[in-house]
BAVEX-582052 format. One record per residue (C-alpha): x, y, z; residue number from 1; residue in one letter; chain. Coordinates in steps of 0.5 Angstrom, whole numbers, padded with zeros to 4 digits, always signed. Layout:
! BAVEX-582052
X	Y	Z	NUM	A	A
...
***
This chain:
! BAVEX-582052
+0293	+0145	-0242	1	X	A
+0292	+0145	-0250	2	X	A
+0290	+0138	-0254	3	X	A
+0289	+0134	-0248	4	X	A
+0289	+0126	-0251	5	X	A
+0284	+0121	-0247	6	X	A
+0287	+0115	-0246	7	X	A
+0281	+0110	-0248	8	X	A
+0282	+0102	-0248	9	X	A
+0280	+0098	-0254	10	X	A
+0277	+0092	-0249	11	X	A
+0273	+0091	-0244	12	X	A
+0276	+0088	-0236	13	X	A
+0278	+0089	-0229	14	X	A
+0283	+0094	-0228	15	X	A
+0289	+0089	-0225	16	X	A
+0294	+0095	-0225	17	X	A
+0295	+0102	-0225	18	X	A
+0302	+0105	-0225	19	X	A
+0301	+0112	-0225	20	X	A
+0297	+0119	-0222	21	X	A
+0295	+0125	-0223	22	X	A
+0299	+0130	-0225	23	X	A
+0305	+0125	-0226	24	X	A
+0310	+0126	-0233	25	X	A
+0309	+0119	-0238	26	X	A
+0313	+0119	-0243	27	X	A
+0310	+0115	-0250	28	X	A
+0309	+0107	-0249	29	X	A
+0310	+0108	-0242	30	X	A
+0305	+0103	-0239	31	X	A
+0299	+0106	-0236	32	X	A
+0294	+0100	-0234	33	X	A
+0294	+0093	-0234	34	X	A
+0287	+0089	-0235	35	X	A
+0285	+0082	-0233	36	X	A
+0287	+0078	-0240	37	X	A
+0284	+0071	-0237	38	X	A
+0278	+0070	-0242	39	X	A
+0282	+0071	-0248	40	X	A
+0289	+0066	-0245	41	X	A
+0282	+0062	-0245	42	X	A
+0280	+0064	-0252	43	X	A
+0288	+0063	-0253	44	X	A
+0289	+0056	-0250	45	X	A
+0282	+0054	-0253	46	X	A
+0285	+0056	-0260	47	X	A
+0292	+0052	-0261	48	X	A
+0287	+0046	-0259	49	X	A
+0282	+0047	-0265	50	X	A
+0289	+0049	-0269	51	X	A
+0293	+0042	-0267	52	X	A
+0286	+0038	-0268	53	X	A
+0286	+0042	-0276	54	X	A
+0293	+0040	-0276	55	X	A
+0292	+0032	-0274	56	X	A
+0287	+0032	-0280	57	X	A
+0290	+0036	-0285	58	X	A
+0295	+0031	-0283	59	X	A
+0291	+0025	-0284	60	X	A
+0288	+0028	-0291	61	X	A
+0295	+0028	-0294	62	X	A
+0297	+0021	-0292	63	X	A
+0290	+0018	-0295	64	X	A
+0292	+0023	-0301	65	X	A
+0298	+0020	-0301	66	X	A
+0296	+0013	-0301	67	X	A
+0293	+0015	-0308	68	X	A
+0300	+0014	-0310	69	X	A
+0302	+0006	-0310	70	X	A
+0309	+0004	-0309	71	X	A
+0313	-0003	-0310	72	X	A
+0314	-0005	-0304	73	X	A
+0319	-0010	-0305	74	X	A
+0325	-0011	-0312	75	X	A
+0323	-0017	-0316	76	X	A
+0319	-0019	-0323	77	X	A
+0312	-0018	-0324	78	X	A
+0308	-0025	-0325	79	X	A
+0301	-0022	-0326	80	X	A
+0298	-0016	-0326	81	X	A
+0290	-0016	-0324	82	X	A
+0287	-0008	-0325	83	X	A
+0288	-0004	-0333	84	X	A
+0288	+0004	-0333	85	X	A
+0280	+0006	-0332	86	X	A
+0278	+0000	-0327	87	X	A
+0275	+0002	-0320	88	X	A
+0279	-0002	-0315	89	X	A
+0278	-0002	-0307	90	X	A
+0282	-0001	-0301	91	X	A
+0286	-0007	-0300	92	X	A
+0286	-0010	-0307	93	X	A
+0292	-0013	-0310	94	X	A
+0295	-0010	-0316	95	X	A
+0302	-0015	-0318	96	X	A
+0305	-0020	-0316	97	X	A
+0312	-0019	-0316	98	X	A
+0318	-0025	-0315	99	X	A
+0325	-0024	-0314	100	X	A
+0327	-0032	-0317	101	X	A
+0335	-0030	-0317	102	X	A
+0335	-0029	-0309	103	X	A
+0333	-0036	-0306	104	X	A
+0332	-0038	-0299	105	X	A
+0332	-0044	-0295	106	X	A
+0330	-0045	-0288	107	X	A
+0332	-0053	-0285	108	X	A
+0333	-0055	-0278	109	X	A
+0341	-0056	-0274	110	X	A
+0342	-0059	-0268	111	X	A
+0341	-0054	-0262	112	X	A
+0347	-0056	-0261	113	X	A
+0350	-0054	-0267	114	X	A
+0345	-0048	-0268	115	X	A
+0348	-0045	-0262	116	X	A
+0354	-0043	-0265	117	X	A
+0351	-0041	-0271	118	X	A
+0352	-0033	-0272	119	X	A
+0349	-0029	-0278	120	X	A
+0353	-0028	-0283	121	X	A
+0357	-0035	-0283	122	X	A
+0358	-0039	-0290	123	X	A
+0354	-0045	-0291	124	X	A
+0354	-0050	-0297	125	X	A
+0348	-0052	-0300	126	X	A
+0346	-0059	-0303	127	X	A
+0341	-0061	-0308	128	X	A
+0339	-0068	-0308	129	X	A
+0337	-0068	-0315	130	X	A
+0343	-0065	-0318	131	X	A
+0350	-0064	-0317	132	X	A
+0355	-0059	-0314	133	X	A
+0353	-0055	-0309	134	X	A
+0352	-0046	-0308	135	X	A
+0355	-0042	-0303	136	X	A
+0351	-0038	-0299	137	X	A
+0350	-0035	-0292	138	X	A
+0347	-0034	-0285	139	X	A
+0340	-0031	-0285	140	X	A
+0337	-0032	-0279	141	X	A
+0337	-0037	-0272	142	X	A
+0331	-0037	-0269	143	X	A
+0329	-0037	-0262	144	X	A
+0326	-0043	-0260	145	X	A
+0327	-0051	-0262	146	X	A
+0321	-0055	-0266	147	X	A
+0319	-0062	-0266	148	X	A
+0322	-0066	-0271	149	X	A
+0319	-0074	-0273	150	X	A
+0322	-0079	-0270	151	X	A
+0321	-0075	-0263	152	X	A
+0327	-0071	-0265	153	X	A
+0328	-0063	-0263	154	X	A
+0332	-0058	-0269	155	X	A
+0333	-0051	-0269	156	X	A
+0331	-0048	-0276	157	X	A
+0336	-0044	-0279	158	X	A
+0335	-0039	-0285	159	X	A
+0340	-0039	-0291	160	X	A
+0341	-0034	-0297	161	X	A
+0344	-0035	-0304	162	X	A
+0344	-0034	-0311	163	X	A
+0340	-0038	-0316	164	X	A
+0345	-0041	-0320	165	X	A
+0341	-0043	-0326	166	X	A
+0334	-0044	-0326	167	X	A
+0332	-0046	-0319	168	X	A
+0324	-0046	-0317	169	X	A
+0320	-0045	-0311	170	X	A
+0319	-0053	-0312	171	X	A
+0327	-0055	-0310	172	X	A
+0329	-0058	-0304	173	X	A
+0336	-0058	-0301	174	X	A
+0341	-0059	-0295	175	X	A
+0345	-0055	-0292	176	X	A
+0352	-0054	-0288	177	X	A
+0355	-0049	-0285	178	X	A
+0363	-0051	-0283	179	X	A
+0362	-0058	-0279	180	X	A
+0355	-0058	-0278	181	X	A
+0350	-0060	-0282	182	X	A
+0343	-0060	-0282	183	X	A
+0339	-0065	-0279	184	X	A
+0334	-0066	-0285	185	X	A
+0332	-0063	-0293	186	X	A
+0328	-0056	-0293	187	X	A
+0324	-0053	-0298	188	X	A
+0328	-0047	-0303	189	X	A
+0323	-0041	-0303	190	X	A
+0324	-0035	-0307	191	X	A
+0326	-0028	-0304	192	X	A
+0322	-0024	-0305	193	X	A
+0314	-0027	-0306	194	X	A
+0309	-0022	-0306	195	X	A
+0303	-0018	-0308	196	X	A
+0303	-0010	-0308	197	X	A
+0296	-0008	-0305	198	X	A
+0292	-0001	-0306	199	X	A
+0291	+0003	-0300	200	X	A
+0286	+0007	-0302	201	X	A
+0280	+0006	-0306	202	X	A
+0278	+0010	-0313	203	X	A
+0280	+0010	-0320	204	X	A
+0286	+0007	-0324	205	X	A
+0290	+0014	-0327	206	X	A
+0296	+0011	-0328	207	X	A
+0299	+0004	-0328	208	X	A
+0306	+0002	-0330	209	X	A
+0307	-0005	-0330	210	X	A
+0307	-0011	-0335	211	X	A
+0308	-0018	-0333	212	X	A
+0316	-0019	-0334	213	X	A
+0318	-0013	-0333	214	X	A
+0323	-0011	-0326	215	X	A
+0321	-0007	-0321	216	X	A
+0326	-0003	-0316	217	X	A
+0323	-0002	-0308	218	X	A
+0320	+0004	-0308	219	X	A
+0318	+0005	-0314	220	X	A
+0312	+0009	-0316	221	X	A
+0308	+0003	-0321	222	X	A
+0300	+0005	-0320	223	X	A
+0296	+0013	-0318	224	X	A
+0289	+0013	-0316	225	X	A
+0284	+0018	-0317	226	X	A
+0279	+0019	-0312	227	X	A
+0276	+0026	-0311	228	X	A
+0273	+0025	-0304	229	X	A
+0279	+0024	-0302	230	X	A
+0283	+0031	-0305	231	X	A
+0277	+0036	-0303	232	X	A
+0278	+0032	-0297	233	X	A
+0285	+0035	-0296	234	X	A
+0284	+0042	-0299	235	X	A
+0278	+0043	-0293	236	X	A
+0282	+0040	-0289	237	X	A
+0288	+0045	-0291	238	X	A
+0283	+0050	-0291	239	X	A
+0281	+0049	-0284	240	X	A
+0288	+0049	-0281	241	X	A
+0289	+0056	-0285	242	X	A
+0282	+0059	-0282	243	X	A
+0285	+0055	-0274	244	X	A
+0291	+0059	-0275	245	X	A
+0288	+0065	-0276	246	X	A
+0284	+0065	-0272	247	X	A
+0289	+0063	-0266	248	X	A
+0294	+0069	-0269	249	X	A
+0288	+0075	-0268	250	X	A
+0287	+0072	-0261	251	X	A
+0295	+0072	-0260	252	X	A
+0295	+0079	-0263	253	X	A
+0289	+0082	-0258	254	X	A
+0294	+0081	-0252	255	X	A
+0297	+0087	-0253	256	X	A
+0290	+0090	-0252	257	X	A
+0290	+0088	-0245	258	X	A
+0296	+0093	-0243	259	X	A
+0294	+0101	-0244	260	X	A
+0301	+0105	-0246	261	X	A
+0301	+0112	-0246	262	X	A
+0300	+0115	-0253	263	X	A
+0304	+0121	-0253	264	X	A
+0310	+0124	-0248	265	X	A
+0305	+0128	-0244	266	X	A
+0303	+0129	-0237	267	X	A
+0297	+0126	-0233	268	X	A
+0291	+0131	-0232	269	X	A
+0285	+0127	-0229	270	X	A
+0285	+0119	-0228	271	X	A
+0278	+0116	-0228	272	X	A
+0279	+0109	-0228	273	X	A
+0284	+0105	-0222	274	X	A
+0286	+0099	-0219	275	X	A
+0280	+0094	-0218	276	X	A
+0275	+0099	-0223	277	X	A
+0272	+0096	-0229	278	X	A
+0275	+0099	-0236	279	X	A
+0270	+0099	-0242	280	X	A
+0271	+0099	-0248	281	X	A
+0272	+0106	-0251	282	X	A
+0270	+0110	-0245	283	X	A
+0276	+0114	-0243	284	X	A
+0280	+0112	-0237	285	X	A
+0285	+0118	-0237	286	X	A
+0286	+0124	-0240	287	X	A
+0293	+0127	-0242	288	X	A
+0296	+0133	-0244	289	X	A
+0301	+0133	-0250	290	X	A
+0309	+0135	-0247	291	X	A
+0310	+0143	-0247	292	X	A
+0302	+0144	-0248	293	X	A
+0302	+0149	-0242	294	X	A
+0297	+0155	-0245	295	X	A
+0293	+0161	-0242	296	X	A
+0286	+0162	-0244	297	X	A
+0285	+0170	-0244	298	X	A
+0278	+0172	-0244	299	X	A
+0278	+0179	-0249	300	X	A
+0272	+0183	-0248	301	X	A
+0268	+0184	-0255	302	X	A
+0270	+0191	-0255	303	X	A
+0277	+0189	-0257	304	X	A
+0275	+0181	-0261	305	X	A
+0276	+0184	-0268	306	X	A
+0284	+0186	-0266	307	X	A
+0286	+0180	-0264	308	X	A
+0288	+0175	-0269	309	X	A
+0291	+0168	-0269	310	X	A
+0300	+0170	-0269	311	X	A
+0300	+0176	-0265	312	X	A
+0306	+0177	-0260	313	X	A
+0304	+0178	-0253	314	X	A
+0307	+0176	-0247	315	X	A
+0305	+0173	-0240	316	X	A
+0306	+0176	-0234	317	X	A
+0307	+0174	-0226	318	X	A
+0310	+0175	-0220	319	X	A
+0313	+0169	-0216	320	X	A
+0313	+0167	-0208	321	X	A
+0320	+0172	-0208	322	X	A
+0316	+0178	-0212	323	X	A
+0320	+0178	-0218	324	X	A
+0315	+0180	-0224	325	X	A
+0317	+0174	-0229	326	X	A
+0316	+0176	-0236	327	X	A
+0315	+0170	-0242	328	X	A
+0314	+0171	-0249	329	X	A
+0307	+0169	-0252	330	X	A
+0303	+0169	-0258	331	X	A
+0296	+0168	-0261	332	X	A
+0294	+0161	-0262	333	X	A
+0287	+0161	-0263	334	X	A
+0281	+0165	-0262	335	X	A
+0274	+0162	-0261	336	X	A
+0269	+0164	-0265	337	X	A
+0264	+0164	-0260	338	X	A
+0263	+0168	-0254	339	X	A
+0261	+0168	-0247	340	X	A
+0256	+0174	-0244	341	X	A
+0255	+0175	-0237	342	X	A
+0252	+0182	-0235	343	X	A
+0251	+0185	-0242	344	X	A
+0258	+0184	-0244	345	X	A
+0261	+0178	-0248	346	X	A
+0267	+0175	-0248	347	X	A
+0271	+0171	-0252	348	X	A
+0278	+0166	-0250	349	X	A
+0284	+0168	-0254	350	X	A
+0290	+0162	-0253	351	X	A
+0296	+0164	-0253	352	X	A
+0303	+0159	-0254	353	X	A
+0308	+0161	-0249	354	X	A
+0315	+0160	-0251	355	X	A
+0318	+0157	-0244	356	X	A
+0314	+0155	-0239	357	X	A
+0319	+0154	-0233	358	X	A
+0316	+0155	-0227	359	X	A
+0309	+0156	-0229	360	X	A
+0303	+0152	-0226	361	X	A
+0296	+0150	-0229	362	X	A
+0292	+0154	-0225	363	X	A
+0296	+0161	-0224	364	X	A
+0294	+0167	-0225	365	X	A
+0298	+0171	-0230	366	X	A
+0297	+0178	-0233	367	X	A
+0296	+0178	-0241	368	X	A
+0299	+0184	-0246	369	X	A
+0298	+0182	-0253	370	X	A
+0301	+0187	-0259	371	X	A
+0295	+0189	-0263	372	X	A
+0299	+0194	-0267	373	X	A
+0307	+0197	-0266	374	X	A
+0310	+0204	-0269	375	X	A
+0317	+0204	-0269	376	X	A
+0321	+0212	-0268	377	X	A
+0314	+0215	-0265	378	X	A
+0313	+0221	-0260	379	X	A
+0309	+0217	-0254	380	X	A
+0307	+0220	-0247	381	X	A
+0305	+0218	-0241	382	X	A
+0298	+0217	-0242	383	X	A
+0296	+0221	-0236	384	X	A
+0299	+0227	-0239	385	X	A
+0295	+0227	-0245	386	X	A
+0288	+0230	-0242	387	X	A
+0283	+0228	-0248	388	X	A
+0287	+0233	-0254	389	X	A
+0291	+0237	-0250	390	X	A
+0297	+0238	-0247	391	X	A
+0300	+0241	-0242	392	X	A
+0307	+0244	-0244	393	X	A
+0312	+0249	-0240	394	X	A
+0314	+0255	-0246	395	X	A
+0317	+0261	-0243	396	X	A
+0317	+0259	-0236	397	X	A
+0309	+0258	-0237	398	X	A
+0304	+0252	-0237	399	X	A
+0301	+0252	-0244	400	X	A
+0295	+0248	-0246	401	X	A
+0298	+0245	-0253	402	X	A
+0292	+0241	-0257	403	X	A
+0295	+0235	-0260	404	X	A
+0293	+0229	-0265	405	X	A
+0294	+0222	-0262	406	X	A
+0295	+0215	-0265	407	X	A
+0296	+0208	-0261	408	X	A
+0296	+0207	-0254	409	X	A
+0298	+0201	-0250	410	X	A
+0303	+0199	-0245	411	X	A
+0301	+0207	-0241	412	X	A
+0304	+0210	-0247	413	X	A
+0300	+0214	-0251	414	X	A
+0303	+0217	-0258	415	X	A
+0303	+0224	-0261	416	X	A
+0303	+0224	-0269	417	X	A
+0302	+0232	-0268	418	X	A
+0301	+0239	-0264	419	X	A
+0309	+0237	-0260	420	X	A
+0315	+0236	-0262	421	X	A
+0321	+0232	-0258	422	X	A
+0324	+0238	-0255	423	X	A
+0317	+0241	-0252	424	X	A
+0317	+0240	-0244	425	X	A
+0311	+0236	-0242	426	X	A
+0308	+0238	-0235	427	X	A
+0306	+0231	-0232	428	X	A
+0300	+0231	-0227	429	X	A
***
């Protein structure tokens, strides 16, 4: 075989599966061993668990970021504003006051009787005891559970919504009815919205849009933070979730080391390493030879060497188990540069590539005849009726000894260049 191709592994393991033998057909991609992969499903596993860690604390790296951003948690009016552009503030600290003075609520007990037929939604018809008129308005909320009111008596409370009709404040109070029902006693009006917006981070004040007077909308974006702590935090964090994920794709990526495929379409020649063995890392498991690699190495005696070349015909001879000579065409592959001498004389191995290879064997014993020169139209003889330069010819009913020039022999032909011509009779031996 010409050009074996070792199989050689890239890790190290036990050998869980072998699937071929020696002298087995493979075919590119065919899969030839299987090692155990256990440490590395560990190394695996191990992996996705510092990815997900990385991942939990990019994640919480980029809600702190976010918080360096303060939204209006709620729709209304500033009141007051307790930080500037510049000011250091903490986690925690207010930023605004915002009230919603044109949505008003009141909160007053009905009978639990009465409160049990309430239901979300309802109208109700509110009263002030120091103005005329009444508002509409509307069921909020019922709540669960009655409460104590003076005078040993038991209410539930019932929140309603509504409108302030002109220039109501936090400090009125009212009555209430919805339908038949009326409230047992008068309740203080509340706004809607009352509230302070808070920094959840700590840092410095970037940005900040909010002035006493001014309208906000729920989700409104009115304060950054500039915390640089936080930021580095975040692209660290980002950073190690990258330096996770790449490690855990070279690890997923060395899984395939583990399955040892043929590298080429061949046949196998020798197996090294078996089920149960221990594979090393580049040390040869198997040795292969390429598809249709079949060669014959001829040893060539010094004396010829220097007419053998690299593409010269030849052809390859045997005979089969019925006797038939079979004959395959051949040529000059490659010659060595260094011989082999044994008892005085030196050998040199010439390969020869055979054009089919149908029926032979590594192993055979093969005859070899390579074309070292070829003349086409020539006189030949058979080369036991040439006698050193002469030959014997019958003239006249005589034998004669004629001299005669020779030139290439081969094939157990030699050829006349002169002293002969083609109508001369050859006495053969």
């Amino acid at each position: 075989w010409r050009d074996p191709t070792s199989v050689i592994p890239d890790v190290s393991g036990k050998v869980v599966s072998c699937a071929f033998e020696e002298g087995d057909a493979v075919t590119a991609g065919q899969t030839l061993y299987v090692i155990d992969s256990g440490d590395l499903e560990d190394q695996i596993t191990q992996a996705r668990l510092s990815l997900k860690t990385a991942q939990a604390g990019a994640a919480q790296s980029e809600a702190a970021c976010a918080d360096l951003t303060v939204y209006a948690s709620a729709s209304g009016t500033v009141t007051a504003v307790y930080c500037h552009v510049g000011d250091y503030i903490g986690a925690g600290t207010a930023v605004a006051q915002i009230r919603d003075s044109a949505n008003l609520t009141l909160t007053v007990p009905f009978a639990p009787a009465d409160a049990a037929a309430l239901v979300p939604g309802a109208a109700a018809v509110i009263t002030f005891p120091n103005q005329s008129g009444t508002v509409t308005g509307a069921v909020e909320r019922i709540y669960d559970t009655p409460t104590a009111l003076s005078g040993g008596r038991e209410g539930v409370y019932v929140e309603l919504s509504f409108q302030n009709p002109g220039t109501l404040t936090d400090a009125a109070t009212a009555t209430a009815a919805v339908g038949a029902a009326a409230c047992m006693e008068a309740g203080a009006v509340c706004y809607a919205t009352q509230q302070s917006i808070y920094a959840a981070q700590s840092g410095q004040v970037l940005t900040l849009d909010l002035e006493t007077g001014s309208a906000v909308t729920q989700g409104q974006a009115v304060l950054t933070l500039k915390n640089d702590a936080l930021t580095n935090a975040a692209v660290n964090a980002g950073l190690s979730v990258e330096t996770a994920r790449t490690n855990l794709e070279q690890l997923e990526a060395k899984r395939s080391d583990y399955t040892i495929a043929a590298p080429i379409d061949g046949t196998i020649l020798t197996r090294s390493v078996k089920a149960g063995d221990f594979a090393s890392a580049a040390a040869p498991m198997a040795t292969l030879a390429p598809a249709h690699a079949l060669c014959v190495n001829a040893e060539i005696d010094e004396i010829y060497i220097d007419r053998i070349w690299p593409g010269q015909e030849a052809c390859v001879q045997f005979a089969d188990d019925s006797g038939v000579e079979r004959t395959y065409a051949a040529q000059v592959r490659r010659v060595d540069e260094n011989g082999v001498t044994s008892g005085g004389v030196t050998d040199y191995t010439v390969e020869l590539v055979l054009e089919d290879t149908s029926r032979l064997k590594a192993g055979m014993n093969v005859s070899v005849s390579i074309v070292t020169q070829r003349k086409e139209g020539c006189l030949r003889l058979p080369s036991e009726a040439v006698s050193g330069s002469t030959v014997q010819v019958l003239r006249d009913g005589q034998a004669v000894s004629v001299s005669v020039t020779t030139g290439i022999t081969g094939g157990g032909y030699t050829e006349i260049t002169a002293g002969l011509t083609g109508d001369d009779a050859v006495i053969l031996p």
